[in-house]
C-alpha positions as CSV (number, residue, x, y, z in Angstrom):
1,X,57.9,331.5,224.9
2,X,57.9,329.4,221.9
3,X,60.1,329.5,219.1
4,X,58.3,329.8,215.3
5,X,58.8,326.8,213.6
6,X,60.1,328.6,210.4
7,X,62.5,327.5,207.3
8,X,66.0,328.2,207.6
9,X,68.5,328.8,205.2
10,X,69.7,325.5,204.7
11,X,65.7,323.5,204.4
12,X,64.9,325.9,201.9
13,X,68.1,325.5,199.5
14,X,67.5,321.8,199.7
15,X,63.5,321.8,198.9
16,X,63.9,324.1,196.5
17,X,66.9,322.2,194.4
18,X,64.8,318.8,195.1
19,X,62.3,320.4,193.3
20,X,64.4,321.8,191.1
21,X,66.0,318.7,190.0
22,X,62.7,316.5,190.1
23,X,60.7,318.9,187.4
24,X,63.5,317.9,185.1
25,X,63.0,314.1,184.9
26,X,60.8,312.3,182.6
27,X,57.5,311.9,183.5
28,X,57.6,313.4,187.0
29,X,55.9,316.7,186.0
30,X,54.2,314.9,182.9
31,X,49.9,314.7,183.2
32,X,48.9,311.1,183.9
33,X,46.3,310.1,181.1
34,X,43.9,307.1,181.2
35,X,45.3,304.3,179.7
36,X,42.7,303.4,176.9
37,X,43.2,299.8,174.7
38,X,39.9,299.9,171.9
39,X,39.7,296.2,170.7
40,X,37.3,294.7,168.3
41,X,33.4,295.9,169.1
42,X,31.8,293.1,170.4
43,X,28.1,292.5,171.1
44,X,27.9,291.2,175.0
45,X,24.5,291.6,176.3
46,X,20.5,293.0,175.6
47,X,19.5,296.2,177.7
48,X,16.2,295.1,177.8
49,X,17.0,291.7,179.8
50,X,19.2,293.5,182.2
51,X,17.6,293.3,185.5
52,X,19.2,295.7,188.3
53,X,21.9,294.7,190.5
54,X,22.1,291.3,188.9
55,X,25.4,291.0,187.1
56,X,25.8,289.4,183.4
57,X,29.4,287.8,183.1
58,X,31.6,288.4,179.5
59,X,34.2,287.4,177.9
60,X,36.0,290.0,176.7
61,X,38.6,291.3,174.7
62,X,38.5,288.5,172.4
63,X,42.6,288.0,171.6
64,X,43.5,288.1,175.3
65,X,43.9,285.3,177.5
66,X,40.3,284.3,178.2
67,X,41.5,282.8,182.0
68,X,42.1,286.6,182.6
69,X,39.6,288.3,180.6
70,X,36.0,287.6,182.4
71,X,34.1,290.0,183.2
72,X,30.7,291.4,184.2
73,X,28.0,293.8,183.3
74,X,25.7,295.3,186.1
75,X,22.7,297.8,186.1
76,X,23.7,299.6,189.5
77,X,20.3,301.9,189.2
78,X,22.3,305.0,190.0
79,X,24.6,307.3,187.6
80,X,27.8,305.5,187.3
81,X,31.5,306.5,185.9
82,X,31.6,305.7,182.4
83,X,28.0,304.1,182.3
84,X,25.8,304.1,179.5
85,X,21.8,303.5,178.8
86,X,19.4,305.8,179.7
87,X,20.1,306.7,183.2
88,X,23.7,306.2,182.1
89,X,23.7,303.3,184.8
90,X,25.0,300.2,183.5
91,X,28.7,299.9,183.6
92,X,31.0,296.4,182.6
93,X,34.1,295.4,184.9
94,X,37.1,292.4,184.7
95,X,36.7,290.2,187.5
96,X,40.4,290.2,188.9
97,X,41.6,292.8,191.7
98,X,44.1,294.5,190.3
99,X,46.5,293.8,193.3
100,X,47.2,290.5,192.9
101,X,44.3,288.5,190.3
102,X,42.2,287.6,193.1
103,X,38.7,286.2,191.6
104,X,35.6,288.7,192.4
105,X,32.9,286.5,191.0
106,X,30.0,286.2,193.6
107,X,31.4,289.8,195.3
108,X,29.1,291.9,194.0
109,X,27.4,294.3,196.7
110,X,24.1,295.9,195.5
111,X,23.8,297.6,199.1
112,X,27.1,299.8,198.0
113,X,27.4,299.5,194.3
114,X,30.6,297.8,194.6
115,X,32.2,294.2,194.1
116,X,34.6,293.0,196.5
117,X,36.7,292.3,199.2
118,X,38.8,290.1,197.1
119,X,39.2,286.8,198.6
120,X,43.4,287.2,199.0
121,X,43.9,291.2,200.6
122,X,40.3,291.7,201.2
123,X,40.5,295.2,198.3
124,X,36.7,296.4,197.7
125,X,36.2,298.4,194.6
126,X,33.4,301.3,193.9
127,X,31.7,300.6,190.4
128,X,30.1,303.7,190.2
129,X,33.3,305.6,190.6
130,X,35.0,304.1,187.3
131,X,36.0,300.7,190.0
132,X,38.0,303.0,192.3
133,X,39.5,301.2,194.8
134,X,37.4,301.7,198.5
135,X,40.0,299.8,200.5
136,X,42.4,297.4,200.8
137,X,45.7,296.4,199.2
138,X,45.4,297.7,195.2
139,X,46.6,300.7,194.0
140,X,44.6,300.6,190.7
141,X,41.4,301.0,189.5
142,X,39.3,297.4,188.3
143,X,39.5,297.5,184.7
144,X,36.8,299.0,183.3
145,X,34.7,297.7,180.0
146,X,34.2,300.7,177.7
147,X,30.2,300.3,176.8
148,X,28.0,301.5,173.3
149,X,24.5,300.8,173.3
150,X,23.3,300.9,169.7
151,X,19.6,300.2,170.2
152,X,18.7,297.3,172.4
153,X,22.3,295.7,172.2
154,X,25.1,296.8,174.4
155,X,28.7,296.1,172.9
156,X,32.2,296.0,174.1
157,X,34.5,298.2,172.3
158,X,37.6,298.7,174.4
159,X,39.0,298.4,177.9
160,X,39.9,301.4,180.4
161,X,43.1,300.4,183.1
162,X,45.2,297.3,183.0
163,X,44.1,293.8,182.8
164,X,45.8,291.5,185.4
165,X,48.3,289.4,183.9
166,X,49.0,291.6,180.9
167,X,51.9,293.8,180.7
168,X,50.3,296.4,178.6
169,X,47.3,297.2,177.0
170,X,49.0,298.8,173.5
């Protein structure tokens, strides 16, 4: 017969102490927040000229490094993480994988909704998912545009995640 696998005496002190020990250091048993940056509102495309799956590209914010600070806009035609307009479908992304800067200009996939694999680890991202990585080497989410639509203009008002190249977004 097979013994239980159980917990002894000696597995259980040291779990529980690791435990213990880990609750007590900064930021361990903290909440992870979304890291939000509002810059200047900035006026960056026309919902009525938006045509689905056809992505508008941006500059945006305006005191960052502009090499690192292209993005796009894109009407995915299906409800998207942080999306505005009607059918809340039209959501604005940087261009650089978060990994390691690759470019992602051209990569947009209607088929999936998503933009990628990056041309240097091959990362794909899901832009109705707030650019949640689908696979390859990033850990992060693409940097997402936060969107207004007053009227027929859509504006840029801050950015959601970390802009490649930038240390931080305070």
């Amino acid at each position: 017969m097979k013994d239980k696998i159980c917990l002894n005496r000696r597995q259980f002190l040291l779990t529980g102490g690791t435990a213990i020990i880990l609750s007590t250091l900064p930021g361990i048993a903290t909440p992870i927040s979304l890291e939000k940056k509002d810059y200047p509102k900035k006026k960056i495309a026309t919902l009525s000229l938006l045509k689905q799956d056809e992505p508008v590209n941006f500059q945006y914010p305006p005191e960052a490094h502009p090499e690192l600070c292209s993005n796009f806009i894109v009407k995915l035609g299906e409800i998207a993480g942080g999306g505005v307009g009607s059918h809340q479908d039209i959501v604005a992304f940087n261009y650089f994988c978060t990994h390691m800067g690759g470019p992602l200009q051209g990569q947009y996939k209607k088929e999936h909704k998503a933009i990628g694999p990056c041309p240097f680890h091959l990362t794909t991202f899901d832009l109705t998912r707030h650019g949640m990585v689908i696979a390859g080497h990033a850990t992060e989410s693409l940097p997402q545009i936060v969107l207004e639509v007053e009227g027929n203009d859509i504006y840029a008002t801050g950015v959601m995640g970390l802009i490649y190249g930038h240390h931080t977004n305070r």
